[in-house]
DSSP file (Angstrom, degrees, kcal/mol; ACC not computed):
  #  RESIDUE AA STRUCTURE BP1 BP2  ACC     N-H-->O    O-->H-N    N-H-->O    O-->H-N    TCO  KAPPA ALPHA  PHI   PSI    X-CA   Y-CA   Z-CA
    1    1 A X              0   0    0      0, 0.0     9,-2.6     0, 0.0     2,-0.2   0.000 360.0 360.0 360.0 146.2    0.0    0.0    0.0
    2    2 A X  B     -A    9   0A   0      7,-0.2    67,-0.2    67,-0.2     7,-0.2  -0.520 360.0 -97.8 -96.7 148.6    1.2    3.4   -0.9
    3    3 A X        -     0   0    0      5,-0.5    -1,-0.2    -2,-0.2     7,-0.1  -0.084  21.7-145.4 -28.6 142.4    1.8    6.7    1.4
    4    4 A X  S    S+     0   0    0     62,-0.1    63,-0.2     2,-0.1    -1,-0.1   0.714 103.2  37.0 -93.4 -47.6   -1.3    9.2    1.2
    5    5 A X  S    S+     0   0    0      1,-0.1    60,-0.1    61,-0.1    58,-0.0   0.667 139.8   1.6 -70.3 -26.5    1.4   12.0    1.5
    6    6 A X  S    S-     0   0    0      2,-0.0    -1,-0.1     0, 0.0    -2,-0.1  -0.077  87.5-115.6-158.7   7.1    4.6   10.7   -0.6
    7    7 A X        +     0   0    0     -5,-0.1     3,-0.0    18,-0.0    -3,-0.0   0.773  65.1 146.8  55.2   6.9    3.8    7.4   -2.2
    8    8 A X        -     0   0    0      1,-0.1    -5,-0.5    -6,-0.1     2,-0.4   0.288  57.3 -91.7 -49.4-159.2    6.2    5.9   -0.3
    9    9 A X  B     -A    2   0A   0     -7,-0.2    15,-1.6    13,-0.1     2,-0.4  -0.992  30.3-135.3-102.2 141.4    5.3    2.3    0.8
   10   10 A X  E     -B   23   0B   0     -9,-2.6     2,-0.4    -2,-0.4    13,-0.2  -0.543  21.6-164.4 -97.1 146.1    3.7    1.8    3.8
   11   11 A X  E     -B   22   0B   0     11,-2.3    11,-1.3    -2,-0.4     2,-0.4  -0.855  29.1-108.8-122.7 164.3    5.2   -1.2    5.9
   12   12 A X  E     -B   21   0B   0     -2,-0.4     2,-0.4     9,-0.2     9,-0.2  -0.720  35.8-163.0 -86.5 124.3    3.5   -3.0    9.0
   13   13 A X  E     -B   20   0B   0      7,-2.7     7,-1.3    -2,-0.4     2,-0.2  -0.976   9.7-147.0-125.2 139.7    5.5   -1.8   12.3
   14   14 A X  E     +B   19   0B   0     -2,-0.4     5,-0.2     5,-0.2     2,-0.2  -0.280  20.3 178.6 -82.7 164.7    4.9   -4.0   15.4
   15   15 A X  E >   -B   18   0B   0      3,-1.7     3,-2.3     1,-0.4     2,-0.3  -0.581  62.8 -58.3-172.3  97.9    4.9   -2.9   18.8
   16   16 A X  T 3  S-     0   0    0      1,-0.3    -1,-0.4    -2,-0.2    -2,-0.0  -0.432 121.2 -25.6  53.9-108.0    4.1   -5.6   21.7
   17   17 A X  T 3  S+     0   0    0     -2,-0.3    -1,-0.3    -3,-0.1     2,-0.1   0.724 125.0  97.4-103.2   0.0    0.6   -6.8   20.5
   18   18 A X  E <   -B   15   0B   0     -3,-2.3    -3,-1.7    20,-0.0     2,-0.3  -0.430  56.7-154.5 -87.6 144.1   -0.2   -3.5   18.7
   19   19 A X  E     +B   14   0B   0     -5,-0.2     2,-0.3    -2,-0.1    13,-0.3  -0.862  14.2 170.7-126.0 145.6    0.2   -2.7   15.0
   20   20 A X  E     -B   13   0B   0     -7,-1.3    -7,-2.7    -2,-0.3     2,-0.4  -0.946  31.7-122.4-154.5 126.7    0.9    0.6   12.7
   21   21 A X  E     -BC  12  30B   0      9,-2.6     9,-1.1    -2,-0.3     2,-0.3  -0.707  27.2-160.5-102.5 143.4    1.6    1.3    9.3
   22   22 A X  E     -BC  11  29B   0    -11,-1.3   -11,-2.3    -2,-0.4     7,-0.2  -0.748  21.4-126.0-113.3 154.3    5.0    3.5    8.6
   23   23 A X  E     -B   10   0B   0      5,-1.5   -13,-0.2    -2,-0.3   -21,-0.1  -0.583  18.1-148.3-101.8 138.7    5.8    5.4    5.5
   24   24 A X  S    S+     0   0    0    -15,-1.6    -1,-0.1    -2,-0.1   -14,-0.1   0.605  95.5  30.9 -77.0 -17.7    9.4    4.0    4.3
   25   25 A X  S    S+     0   0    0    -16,-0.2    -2,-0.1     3,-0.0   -18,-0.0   0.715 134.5  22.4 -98.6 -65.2   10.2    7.4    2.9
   26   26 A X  S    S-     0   0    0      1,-0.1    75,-0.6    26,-0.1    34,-0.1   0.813  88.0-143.6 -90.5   0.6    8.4   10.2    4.9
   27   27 A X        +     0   0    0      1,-0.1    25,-0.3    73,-0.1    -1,-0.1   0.879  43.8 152.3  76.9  21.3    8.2    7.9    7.7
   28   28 A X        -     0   0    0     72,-0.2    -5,-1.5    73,-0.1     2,-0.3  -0.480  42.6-123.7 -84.5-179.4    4.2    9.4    8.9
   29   29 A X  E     -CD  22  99B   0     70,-2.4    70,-3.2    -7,-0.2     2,-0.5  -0.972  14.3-140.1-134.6 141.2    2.4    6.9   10.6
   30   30 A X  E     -CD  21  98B   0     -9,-1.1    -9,-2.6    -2,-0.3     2,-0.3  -0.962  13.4-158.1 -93.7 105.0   -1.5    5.2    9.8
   31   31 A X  E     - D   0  97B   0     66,-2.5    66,-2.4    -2,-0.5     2,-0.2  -0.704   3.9-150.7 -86.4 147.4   -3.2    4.6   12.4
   32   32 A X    >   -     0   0    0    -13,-0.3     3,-0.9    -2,-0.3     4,-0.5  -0.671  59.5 -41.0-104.5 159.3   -6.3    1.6   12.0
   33   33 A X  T 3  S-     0   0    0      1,-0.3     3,-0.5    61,-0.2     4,-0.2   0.460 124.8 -23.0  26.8-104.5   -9.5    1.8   14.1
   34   34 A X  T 3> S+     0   0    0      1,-0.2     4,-1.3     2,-0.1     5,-0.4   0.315 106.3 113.6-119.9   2.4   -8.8    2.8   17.9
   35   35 A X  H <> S+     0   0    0     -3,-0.9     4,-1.4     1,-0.2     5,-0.2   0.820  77.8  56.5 -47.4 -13.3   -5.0    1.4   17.1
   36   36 A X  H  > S+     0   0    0     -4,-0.5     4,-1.3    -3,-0.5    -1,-0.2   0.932 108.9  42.7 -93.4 -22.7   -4.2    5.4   17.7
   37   37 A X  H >> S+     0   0    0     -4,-0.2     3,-4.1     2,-0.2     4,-0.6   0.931 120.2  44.9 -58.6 -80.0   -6.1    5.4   21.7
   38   38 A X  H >X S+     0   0    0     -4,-1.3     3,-1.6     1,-0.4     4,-1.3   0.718 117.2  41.7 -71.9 -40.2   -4.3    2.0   22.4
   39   39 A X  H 3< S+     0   0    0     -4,-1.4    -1,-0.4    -5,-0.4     6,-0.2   0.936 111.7  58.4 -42.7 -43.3   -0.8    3.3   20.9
   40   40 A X  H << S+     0   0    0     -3,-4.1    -1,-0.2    -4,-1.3    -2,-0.2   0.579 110.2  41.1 -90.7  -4.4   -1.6    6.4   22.7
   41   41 A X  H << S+     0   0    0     -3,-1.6    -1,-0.2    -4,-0.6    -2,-0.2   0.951  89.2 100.4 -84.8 -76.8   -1.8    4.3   26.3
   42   42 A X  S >< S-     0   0    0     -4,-1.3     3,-1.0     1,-0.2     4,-0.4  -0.040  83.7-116.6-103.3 112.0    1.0    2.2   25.8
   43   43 A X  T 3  S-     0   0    0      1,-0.2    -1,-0.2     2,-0.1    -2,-0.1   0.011  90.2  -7.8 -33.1 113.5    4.2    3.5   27.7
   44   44 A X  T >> S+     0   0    0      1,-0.1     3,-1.2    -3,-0.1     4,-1.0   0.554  84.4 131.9  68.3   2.7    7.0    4.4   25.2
   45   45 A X  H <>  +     0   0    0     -3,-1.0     4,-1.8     1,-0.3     5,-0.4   0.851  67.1  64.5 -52.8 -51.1    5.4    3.2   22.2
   46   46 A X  H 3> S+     0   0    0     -4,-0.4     4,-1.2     1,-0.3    -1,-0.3   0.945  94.3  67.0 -32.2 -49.2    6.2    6.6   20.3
   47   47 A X  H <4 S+     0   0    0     -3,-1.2    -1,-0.3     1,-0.3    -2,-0.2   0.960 114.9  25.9 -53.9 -56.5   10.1    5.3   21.0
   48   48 A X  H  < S+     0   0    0     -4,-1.0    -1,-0.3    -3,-0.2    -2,-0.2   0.911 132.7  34.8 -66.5 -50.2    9.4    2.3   18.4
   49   49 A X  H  < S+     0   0    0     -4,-1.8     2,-1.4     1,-0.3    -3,-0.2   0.866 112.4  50.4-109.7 -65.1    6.9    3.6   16.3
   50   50 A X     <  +     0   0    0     -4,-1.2    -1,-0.3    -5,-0.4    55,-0.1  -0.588  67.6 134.4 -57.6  57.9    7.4    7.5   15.8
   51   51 A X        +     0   0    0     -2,-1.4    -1,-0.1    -3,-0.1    -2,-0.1   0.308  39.1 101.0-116.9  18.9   11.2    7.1   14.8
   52   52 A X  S    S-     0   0    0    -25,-0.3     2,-0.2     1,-0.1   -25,-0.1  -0.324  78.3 -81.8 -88.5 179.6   11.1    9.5   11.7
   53   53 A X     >  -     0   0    0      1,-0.1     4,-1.7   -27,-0.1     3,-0.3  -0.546  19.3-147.3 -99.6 171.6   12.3   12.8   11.6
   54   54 A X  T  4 S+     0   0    0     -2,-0.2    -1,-0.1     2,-0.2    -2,-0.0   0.274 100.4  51.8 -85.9   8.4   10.8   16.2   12.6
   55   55 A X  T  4 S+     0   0    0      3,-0.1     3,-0.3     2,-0.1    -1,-0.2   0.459 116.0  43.0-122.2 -29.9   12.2   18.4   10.2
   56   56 A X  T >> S+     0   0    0     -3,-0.3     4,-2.1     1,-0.2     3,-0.6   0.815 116.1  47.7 -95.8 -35.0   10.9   16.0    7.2
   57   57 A X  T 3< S+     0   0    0     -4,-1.7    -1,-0.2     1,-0.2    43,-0.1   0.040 108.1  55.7-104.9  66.1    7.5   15.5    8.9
   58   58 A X  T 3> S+     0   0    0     -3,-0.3     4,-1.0     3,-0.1    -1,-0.2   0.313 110.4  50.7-121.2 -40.2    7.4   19.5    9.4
   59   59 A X  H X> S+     0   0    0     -3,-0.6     3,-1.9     1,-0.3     4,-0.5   0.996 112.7  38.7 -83.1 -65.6    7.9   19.4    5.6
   60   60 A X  H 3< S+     0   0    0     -4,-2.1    -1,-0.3     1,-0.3    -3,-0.1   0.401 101.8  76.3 -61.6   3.1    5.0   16.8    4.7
   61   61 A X  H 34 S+     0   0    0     -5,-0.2    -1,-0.3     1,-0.2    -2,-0.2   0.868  84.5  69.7 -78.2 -42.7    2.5   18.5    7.4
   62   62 A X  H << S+     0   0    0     -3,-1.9     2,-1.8    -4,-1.0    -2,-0.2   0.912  83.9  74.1 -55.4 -40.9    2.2   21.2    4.9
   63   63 A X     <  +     0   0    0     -4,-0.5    -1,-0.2     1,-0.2    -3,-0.0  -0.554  47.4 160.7-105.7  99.6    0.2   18.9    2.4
   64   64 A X        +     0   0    0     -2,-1.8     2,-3.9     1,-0.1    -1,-0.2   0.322  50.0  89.8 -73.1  -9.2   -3.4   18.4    3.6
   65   65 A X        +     0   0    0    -60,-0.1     2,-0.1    11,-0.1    11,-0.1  -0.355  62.0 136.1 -76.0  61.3   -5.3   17.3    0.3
   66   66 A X        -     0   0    0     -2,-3.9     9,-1.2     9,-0.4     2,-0.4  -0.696  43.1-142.1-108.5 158.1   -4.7   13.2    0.7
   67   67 A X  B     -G   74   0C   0      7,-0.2     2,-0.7   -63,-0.2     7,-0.2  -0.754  35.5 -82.7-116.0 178.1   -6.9   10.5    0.2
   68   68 A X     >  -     0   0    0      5,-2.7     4,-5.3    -2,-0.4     5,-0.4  -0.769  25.9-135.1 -99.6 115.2   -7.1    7.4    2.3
   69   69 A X  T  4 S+     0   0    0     -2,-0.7   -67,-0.2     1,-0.3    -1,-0.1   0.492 104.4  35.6 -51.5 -26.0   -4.8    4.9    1.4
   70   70 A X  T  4 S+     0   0    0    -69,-0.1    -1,-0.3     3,-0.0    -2,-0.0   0.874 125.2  30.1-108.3 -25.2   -7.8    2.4    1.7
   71   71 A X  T  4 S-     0   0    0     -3,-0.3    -2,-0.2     2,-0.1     3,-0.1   0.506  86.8-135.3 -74.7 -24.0  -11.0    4.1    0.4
   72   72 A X     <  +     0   0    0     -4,-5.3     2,-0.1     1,-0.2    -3,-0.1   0.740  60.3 137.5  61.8  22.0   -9.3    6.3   -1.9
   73   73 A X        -     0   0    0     -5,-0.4    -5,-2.7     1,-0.1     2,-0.7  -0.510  67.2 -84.7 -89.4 173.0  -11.8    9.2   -0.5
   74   74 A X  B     -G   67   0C   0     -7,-0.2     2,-0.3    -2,-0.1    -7,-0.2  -0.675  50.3-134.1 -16.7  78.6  -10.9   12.8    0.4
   75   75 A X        -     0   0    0     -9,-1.2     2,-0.4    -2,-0.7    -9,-0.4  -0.500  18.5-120.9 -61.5 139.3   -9.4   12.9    4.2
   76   76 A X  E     -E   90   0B   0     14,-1.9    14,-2.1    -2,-0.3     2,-0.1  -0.724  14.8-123.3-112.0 160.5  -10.5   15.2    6.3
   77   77 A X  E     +E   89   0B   0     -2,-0.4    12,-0.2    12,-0.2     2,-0.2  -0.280  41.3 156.2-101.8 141.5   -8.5   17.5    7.7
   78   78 A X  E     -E   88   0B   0     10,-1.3    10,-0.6    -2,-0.1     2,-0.2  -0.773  25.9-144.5-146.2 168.3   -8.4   17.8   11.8
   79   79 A X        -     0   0    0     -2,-0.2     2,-0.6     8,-0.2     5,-0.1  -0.364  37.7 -95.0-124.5-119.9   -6.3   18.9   14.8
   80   80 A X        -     0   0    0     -2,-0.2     6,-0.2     6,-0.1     5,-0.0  -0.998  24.9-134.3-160.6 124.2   -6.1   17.5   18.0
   81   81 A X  S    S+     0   0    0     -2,-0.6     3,-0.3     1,-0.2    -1,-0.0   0.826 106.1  38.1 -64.2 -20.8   -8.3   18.9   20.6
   82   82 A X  S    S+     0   0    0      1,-0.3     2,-0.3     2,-0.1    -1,-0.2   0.865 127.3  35.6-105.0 -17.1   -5.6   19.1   23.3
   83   83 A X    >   +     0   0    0      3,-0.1     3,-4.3     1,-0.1    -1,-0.3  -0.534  63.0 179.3-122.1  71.8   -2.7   20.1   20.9
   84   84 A X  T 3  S+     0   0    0     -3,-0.3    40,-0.1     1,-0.3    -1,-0.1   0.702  73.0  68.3 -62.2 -26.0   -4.1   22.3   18.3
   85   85 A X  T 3  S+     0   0    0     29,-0.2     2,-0.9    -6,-0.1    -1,-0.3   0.838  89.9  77.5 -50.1 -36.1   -0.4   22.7   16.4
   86   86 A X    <   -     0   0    0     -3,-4.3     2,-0.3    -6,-0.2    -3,-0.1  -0.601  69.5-167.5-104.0 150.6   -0.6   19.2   15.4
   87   87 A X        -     0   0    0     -2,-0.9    13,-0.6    -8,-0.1     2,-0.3  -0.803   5.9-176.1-112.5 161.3   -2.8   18.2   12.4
   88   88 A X  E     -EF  78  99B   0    -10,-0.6   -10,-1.3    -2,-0.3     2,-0.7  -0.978  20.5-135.2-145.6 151.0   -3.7   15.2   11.5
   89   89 A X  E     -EF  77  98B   0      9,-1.3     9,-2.9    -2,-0.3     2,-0.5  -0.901  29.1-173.7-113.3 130.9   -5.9   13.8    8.3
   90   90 A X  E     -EF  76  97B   0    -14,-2.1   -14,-1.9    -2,-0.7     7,-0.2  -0.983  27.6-121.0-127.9 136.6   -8.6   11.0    9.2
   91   91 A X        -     0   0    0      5,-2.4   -16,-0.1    -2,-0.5    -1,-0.0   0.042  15.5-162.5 -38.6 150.1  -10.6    9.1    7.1
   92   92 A X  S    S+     0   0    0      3,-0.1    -1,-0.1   -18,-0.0   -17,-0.1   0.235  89.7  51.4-129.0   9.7  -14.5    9.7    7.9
   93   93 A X  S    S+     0   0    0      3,-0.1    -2,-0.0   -20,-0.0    -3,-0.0   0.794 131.1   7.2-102.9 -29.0  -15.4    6.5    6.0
   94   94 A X  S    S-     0   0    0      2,-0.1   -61,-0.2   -61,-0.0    -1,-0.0   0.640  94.3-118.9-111.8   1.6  -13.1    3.9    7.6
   95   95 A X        +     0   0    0      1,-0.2     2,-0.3   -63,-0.1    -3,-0.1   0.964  52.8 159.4  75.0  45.8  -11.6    5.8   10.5
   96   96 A X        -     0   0    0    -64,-0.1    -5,-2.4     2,-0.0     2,-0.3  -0.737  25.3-157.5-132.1 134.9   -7.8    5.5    9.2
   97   97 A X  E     -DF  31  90B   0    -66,-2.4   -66,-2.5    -2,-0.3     2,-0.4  -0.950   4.7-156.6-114.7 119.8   -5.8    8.4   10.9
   98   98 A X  E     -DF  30  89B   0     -9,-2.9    -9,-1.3    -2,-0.3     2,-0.5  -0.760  10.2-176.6-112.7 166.8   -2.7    9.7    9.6
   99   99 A X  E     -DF  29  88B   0    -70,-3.2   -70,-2.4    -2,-0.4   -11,-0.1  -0.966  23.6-123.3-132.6 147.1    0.1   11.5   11.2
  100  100 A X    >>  -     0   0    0    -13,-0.6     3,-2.9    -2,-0.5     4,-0.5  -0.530  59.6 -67.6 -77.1 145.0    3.5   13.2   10.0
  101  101 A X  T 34 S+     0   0    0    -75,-0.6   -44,-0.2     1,-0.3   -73,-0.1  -0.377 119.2   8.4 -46.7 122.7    6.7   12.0   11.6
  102  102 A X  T 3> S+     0   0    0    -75,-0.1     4,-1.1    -2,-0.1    -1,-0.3   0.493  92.0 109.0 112.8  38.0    7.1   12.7   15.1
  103  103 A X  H <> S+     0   0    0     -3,-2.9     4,-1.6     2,-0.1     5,-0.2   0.875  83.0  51.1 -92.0 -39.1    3.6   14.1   15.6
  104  104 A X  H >X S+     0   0    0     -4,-0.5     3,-1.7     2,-0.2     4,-1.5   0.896 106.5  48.8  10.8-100.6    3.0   10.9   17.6
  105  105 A X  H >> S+     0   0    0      1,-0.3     4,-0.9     2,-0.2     3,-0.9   0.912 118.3  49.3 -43.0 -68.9    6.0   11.4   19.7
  106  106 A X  H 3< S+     0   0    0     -4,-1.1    -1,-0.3     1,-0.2    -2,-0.2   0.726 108.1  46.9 -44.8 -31.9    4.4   15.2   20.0
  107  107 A X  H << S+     0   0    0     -3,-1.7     3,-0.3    -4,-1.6    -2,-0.2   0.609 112.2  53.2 -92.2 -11.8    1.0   14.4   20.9
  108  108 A X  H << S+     0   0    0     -4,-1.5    -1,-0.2    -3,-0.9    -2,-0.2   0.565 106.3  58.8 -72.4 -26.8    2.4   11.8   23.7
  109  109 A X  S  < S-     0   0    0     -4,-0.9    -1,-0.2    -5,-0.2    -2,-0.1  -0.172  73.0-178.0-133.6  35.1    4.4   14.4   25.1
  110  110 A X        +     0   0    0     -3,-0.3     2,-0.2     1,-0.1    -3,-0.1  -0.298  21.6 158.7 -46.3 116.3    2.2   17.6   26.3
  111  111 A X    >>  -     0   0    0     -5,-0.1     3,-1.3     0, 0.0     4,-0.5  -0.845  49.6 -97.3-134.3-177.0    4.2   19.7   27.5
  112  112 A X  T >4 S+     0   0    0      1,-0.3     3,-0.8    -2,-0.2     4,-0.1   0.884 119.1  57.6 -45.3 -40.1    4.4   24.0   28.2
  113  113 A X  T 3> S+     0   0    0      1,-0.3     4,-1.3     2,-0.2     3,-0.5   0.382  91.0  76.9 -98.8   9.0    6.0   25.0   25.3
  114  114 A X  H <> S+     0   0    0     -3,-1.3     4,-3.1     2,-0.2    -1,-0.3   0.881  91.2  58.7 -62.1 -43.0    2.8   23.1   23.0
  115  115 A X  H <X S+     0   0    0     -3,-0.8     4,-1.0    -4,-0.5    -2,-0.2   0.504 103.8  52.3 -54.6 -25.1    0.8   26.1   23.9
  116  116 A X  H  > S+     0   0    0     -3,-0.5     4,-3.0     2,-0.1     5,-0.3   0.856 107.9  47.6 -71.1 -45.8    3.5   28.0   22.1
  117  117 A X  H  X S+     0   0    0     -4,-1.3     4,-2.9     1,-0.2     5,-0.4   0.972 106.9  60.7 -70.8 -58.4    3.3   26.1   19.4
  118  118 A X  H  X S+     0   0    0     -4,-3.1     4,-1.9     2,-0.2    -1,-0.2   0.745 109.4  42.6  36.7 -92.0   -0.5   26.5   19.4
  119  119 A X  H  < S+     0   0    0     -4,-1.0    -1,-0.2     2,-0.2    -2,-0.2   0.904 110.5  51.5 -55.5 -51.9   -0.4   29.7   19.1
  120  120 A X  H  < S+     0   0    0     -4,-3.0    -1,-0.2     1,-0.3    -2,-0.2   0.908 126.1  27.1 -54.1 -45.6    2.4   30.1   16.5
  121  121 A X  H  < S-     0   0    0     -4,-2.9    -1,-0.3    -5,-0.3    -2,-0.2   0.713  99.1-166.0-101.4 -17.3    0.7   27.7   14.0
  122  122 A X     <  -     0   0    0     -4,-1.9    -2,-0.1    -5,-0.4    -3,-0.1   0.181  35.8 -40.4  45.5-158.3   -2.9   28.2   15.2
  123  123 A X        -     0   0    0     -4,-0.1     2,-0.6     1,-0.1   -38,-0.1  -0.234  69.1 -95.3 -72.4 170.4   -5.8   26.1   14.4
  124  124 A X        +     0   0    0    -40,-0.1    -2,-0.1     1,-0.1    -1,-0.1  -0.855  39.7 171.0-126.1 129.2   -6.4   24.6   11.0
  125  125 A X              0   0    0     -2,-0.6    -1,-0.1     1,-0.2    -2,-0.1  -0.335 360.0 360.0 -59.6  12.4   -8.5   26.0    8.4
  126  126 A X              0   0    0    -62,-0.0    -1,-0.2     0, 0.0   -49,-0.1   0.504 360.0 360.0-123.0 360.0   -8.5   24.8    5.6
């Protein structure tokens, strides 16, 4: 299966009994069903899972127009209620979420200086 963002190929990455698929090039991450709550529990999971870089998925954040790798529909385009900097594109027919490298890692990791970032990038509009 191909990348929504870069065509990359998407690979299966394991993580205890939990599963994710990871872009081999821009290295974002597809979350299935509620795989992004139970990743989003699971102590240190980011460390395995998240391991791309932030500077490349800074670069690929920028392009919201994807389809879903499995419907081939129009994702739509979100943020994250507790971290409004990061966006994220979700399916609204199968649920499929995806995220740019190391937004994961970011959304795991609420800290002060998110509220900067917040601000600086604001919500998203489009």
């Amino acid at each position: 299966m191909k990348c929504p963002k870069c065509t990359g190929e998407l690979r299966t990455i394991q993580f205890e009994e939990l599963s994710v698929d990871r872009c081999m090039i821009c290295e974002g991450l597809v979350f299935r069903g509620d795989m992004l709550d139970k990743m989003f529990k699971n102590p240190n999971s980011e460390s395995v899972i998240d391991t791309g870089s932030t500077e490349i998925g800074k670069a690929f954040d920028r392009i919201g127009d994807i389809k879903c790798p499995d419907c081939n529909i129009d994702m739509d385009k979100m943020w994250d209620l507790r971290q409004t900097h990061i966006w994220k594109e979700c399916c609204p027919q199968c649920g499929l979420t995806f995220l740019d490298a190391g937004e994961f890692t970011d959304l795991k990791q609420h800290t002060f200086s998110d509220l900067f970032k917040g601000w600086l990038k604001g919500i998203r509009k489009d």
